[in-house]
BALOBA-1460 file (C-alpha; in Angstrom, 3 decimals):
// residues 218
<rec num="1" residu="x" x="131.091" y="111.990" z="71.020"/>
<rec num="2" residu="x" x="127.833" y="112.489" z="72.601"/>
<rec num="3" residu="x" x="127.257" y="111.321" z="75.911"/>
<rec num="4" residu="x" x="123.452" y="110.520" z="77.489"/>
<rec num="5" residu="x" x="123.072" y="111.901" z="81.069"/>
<rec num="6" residu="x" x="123.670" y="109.108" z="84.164"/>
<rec num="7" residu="x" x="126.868" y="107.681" z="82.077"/>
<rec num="8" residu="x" x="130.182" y="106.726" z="83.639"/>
<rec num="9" residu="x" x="131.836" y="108.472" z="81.102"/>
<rec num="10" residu="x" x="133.420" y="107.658" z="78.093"/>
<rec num="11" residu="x" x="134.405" y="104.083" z="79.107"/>
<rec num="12" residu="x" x="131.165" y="103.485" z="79.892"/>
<rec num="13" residu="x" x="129.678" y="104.314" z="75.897"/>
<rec num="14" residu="x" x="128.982" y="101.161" z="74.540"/>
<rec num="15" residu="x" x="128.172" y="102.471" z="71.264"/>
<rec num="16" residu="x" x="127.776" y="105.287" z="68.958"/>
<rec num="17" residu="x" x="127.662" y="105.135" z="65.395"/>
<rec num="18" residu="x" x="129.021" y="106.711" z="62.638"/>
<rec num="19" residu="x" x="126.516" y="108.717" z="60.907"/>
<rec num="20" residu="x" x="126.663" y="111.074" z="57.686"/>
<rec num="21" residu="x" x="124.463" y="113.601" z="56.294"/>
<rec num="22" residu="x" x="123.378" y="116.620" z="58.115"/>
<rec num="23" residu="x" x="123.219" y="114.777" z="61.502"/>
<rec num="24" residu="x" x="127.118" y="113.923" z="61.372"/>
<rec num="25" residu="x" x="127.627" y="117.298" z="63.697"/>
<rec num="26" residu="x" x="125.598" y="116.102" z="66.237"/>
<rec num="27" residu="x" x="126.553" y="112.334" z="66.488"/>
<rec num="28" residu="x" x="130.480" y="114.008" z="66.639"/>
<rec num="29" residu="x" x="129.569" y="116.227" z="69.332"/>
<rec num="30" residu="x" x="129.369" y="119.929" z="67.217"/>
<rec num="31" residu="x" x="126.167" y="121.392" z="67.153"/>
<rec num="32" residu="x" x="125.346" y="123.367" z="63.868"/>
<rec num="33" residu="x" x="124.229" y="126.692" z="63.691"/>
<rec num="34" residu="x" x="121.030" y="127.015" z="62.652"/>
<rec num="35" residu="x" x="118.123" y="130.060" z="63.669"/>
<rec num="36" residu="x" x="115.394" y="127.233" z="63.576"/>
<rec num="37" residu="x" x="114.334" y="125.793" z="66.815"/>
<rec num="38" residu="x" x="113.720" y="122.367" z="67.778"/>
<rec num="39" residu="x" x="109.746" y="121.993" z="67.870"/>
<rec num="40" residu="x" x="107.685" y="118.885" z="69.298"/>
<rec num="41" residu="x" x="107.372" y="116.071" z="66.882"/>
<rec num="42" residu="x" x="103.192" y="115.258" z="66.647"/>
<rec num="43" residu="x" x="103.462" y="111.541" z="67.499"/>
<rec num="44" residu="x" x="101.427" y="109.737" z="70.154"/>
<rec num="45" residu="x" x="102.704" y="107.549" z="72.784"/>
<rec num="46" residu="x" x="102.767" y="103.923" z="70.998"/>
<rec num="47" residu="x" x="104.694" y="105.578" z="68.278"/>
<rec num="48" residu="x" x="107.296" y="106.481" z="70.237"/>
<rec num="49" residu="x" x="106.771" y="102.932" z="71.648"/>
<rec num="50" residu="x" x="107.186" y="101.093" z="68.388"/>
<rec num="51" residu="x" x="110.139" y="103.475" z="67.562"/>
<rec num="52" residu="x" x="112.091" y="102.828" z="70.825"/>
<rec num="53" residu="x" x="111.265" y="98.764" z="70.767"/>
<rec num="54" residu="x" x="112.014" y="98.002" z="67.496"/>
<rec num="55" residu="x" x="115.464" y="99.457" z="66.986"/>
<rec num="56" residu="x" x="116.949" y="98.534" z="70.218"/>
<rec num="57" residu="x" x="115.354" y="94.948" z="69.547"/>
<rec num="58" residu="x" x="116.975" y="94.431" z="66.320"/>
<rec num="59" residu="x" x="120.266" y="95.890" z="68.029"/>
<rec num="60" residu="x" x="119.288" y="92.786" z="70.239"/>
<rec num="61" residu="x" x="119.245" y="90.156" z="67.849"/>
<rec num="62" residu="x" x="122.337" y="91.472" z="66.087"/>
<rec num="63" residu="x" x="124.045" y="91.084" z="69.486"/>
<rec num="64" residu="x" x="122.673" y="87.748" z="70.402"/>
<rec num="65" residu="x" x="123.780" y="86.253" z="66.532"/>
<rec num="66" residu="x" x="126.867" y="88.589" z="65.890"/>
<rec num="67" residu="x" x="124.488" y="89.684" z="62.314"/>
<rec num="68" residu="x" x="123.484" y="93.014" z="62.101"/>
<rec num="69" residu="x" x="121.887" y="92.902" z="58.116"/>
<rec num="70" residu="x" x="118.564" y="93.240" z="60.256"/>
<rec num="71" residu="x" x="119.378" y="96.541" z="61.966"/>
<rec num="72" residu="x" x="121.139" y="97.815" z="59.031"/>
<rec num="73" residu="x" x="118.344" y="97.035" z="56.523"/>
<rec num="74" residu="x" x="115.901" y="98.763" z="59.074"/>
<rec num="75" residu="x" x="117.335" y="102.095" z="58.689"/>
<rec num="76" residu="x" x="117.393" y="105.362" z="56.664"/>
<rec num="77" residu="x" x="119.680" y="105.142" z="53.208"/>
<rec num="78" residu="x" x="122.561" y="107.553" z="55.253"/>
<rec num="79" residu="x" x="122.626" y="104.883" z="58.060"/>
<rec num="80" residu="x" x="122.945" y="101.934" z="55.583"/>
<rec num="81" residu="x" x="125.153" y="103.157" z="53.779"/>
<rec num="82" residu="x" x="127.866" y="104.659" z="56.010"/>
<rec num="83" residu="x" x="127.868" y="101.462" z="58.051"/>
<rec num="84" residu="x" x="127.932" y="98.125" z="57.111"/>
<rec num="85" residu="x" x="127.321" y="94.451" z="58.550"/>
<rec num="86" residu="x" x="131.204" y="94.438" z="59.488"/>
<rec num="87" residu="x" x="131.445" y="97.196" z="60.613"/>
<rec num="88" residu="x" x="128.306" y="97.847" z="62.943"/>
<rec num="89" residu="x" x="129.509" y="94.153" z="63.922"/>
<rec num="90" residu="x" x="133.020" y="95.997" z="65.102"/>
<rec num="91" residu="x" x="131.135" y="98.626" z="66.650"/>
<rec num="92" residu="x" x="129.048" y="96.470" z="69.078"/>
<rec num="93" residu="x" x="131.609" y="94.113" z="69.865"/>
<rec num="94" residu="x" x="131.943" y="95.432" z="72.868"/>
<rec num="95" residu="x" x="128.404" y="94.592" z="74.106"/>
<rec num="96" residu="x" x="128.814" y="90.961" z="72.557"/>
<rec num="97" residu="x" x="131.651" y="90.524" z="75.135"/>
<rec num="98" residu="x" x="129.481" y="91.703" z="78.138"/>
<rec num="99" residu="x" x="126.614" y="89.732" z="76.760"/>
<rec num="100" residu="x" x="124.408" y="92.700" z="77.286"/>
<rec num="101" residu="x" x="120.818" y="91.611" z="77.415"/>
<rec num="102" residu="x" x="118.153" y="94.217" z="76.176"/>
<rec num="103" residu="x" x="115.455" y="91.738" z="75.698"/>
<rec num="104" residu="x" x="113.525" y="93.463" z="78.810"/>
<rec num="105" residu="x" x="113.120" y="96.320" z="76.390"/>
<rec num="106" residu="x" x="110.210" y="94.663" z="75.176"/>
<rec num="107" residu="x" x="107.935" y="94.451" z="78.482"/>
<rec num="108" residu="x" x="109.277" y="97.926" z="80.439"/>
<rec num="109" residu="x" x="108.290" y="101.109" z="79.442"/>
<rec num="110" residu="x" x="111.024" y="103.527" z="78.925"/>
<rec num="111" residu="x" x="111.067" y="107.008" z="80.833"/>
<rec num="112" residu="x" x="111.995" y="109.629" z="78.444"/>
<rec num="113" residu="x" x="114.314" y="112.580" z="79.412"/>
<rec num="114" residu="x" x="114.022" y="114.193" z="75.985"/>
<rec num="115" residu="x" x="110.310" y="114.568" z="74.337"/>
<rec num="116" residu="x" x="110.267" y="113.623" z="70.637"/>
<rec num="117" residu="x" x="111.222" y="116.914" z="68.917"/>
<rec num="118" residu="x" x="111.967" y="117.543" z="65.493"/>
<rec num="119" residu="x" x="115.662" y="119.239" z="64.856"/>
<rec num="120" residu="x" x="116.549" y="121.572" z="62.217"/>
<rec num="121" residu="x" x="117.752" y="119.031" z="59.966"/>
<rec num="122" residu="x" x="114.276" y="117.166" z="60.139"/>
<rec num="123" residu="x" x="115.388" y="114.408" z="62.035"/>
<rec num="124" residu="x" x="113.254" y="113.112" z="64.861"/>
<rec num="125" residu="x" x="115.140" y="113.041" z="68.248"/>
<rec num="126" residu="x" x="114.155" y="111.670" z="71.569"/>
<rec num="127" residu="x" x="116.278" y="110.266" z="74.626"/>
<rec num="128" residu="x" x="116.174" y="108.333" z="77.510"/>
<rec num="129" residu="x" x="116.438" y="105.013" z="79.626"/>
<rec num="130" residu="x" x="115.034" y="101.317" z="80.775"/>
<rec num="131" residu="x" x="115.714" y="101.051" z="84.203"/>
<rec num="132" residu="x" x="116.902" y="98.015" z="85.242"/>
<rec num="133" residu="x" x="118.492" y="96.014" z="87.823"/>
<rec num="134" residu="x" x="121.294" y="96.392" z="88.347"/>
<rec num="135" residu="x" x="121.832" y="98.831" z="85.684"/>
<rec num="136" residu="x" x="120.296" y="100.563" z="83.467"/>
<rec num="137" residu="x" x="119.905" y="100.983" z="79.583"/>
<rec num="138" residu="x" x="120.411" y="104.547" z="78.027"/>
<rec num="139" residu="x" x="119.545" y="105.186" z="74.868"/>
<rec num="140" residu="x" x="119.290" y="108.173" z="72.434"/>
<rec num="141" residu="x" x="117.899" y="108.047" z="68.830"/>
<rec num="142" residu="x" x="117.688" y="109.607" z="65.455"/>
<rec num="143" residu="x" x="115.374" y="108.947" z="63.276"/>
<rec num="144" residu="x" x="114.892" y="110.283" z="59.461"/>
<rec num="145" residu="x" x="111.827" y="110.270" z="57.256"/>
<rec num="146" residu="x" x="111.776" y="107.893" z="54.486"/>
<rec num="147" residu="x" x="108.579" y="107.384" z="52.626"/>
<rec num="148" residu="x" x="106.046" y="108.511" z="54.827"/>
<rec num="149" residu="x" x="108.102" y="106.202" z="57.673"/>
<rec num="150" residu="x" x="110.460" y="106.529" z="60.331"/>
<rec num="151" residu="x" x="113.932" y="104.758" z="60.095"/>
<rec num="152" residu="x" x="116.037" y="105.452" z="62.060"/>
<rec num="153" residu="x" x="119.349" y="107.237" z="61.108"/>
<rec num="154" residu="x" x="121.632" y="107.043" z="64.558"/>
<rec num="155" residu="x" x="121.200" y="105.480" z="67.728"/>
<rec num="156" residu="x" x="123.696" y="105.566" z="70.995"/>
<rec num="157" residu="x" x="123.305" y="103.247" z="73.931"/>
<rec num="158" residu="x" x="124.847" y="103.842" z="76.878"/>
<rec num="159" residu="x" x="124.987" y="101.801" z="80.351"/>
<rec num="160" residu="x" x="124.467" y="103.383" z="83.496"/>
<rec num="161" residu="x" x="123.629" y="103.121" z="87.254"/>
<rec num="162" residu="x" x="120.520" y="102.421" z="88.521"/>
<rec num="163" residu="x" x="117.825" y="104.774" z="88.968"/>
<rec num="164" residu="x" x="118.183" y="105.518" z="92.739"/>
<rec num="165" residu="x" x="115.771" y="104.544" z="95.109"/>
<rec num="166" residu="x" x="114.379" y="106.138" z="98.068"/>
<rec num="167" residu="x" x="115.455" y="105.028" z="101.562"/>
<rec num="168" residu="x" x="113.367" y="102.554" z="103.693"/>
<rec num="169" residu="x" x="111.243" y="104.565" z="106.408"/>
<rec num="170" residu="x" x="113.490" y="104.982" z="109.397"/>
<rec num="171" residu="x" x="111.419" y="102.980" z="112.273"/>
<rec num="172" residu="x" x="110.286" y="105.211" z="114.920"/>
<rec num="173" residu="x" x="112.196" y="103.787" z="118.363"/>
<rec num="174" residu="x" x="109.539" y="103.792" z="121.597"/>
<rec num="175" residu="x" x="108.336" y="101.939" z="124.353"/>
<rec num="176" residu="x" x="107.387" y="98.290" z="122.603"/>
<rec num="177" residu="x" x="103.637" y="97.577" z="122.086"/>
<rec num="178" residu="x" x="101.656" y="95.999" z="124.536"/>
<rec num="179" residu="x" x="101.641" y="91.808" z="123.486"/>
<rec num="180" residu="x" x="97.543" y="91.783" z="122.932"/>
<rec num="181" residu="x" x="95.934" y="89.366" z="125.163"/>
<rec num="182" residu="x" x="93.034" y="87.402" z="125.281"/>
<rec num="183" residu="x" x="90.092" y="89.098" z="127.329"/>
<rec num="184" residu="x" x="88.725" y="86.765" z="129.913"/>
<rec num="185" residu="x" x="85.376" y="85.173" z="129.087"/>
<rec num="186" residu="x" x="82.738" y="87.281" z="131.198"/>
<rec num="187" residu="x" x="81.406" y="84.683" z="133.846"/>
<rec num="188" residu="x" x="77.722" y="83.994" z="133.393"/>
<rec num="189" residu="x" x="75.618" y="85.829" z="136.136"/>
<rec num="190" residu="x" x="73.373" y="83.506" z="138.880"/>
<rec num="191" residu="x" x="70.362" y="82.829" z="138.268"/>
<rec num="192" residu="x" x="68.158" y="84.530" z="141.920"/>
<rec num="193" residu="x" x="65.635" y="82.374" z="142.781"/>
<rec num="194" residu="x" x="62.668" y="84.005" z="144.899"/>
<rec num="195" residu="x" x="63.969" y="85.539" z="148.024"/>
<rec num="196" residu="x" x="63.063" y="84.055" z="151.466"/>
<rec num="197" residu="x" x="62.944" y="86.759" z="154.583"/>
<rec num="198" residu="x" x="64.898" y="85.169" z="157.880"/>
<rec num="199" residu="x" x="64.812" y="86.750" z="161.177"/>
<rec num="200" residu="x" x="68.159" y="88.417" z="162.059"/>
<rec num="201" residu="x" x="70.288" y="86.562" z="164.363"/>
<rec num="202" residu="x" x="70.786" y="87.626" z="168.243"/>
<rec num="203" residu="x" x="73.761" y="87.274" z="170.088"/>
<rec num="204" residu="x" x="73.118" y="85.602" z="173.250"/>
<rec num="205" residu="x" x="74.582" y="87.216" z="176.379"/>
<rec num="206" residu="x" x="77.247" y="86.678" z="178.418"/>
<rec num="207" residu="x" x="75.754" y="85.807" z="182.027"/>
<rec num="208" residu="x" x="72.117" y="85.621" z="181.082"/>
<rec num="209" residu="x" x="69.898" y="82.942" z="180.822"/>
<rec num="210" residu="x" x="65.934" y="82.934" z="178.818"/>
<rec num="211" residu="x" x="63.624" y="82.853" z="181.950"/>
<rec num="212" residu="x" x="60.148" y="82.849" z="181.913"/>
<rec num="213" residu="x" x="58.265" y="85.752" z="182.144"/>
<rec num="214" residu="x" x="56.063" y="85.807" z="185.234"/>
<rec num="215" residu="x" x="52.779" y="87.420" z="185.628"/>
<rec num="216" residu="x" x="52.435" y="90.155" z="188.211"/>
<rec num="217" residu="x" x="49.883" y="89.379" z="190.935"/>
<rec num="218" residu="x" x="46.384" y="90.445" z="190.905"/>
């Protein structure tokens, strides 16, 4: 069976279903031979949007009400016919006992670990996951051209471990900051008034007494 990158192995596929035509190699796992190349498919961005969103959305309602006509009417002829409402019903049972919830499929954007690219067969392929908390949702899709459209013709979902995150900055150990203070007011300066001379003082003494001065004789 084919296994997405990030899964816990193969009790951790939730689903993978049966498929027939010339995909039913690759869904069991055995590449075919073929001298043609994979080459990128020419869709924009919110066609690979729509794509992703819509199938793993009506996976989501057959989940949440146990009826999978919607999924099963939404896909190519090969798809609908190898698998029926029972049966797609017995495939996901296993994700109707976890009650996993892909609703946040609708509001995250998906990171993509394998560009749309058209295989050999003609089938459009593209991979990858919703990260999540505290898992994540891994998907992988095929998708076959039916009147001008896209249906798709496979899907596998797979869940995994969170993306990991990077560490927290390690905090840099030192002498601890100074606590700020509050700088004193500045005190206003005096106001000078006009500036009056005085005579120095004199230090009497010891011993004398102020006499006065006689005149000399004439």
């Amino acid at each position: 069976m084919t296994r997405l990158p990030g899964s816990r192995g193969a009790a951790a596929l939730v689903a993978l279903l049966t498929l027939t035509g010339p995909s039913a190699t690759w869904a069991q796992g055995h590449p075919q031979e073929t001298q043609q190349l994979p080459r990128p498919a020419q869709i924009d961005r919110n066609g690979v949007l729509i794509l992703i969103r819509s199938t793993l959305l009506a996976l989501q309602h057959g989940n949440e009400t146990g009826n999978y006509t919607v999924l099963r009417d939404l896909a190519a002829p090969g798809f609908h016919d190898a698998n029926t409402a029972a049966r797609l019903g017995e495939i996901f049972a296993s994700q109707r006992t976890q009650k996993l919830d892909l609703s946040g499929v609708a509001v995250l954007d998906p990171q993509l670990t394998l560009l749309p690219q058209i295989e050999s067969n003609g089938l459009l392929h593209l991979a990858g996951f919703f990260p999540s908390v505290p898992s994540q949702v891994n998907f992988e899709l095929l998708f076959a051209p039916v009147d001008g459209r896209w249906r798709v013709f496979g899907i596998s979902v797979v869940i995994g471990s969170a993306a990991p995150t990077a560490p927290p900055l390690p905090q840099v150990q030192g002498a601890p900051s100074p606590t700020p203070t509050s700088k004193p007011e500045p005190k206003p300066e005096p106001k000078h008034g006009p500036r009056r001379a005085t005579p120095p003082k004199t230090t009497p003494r010891a011993g004398s007494e102020d006499k006065p001065v006689e005149s000399a004789p004439q």
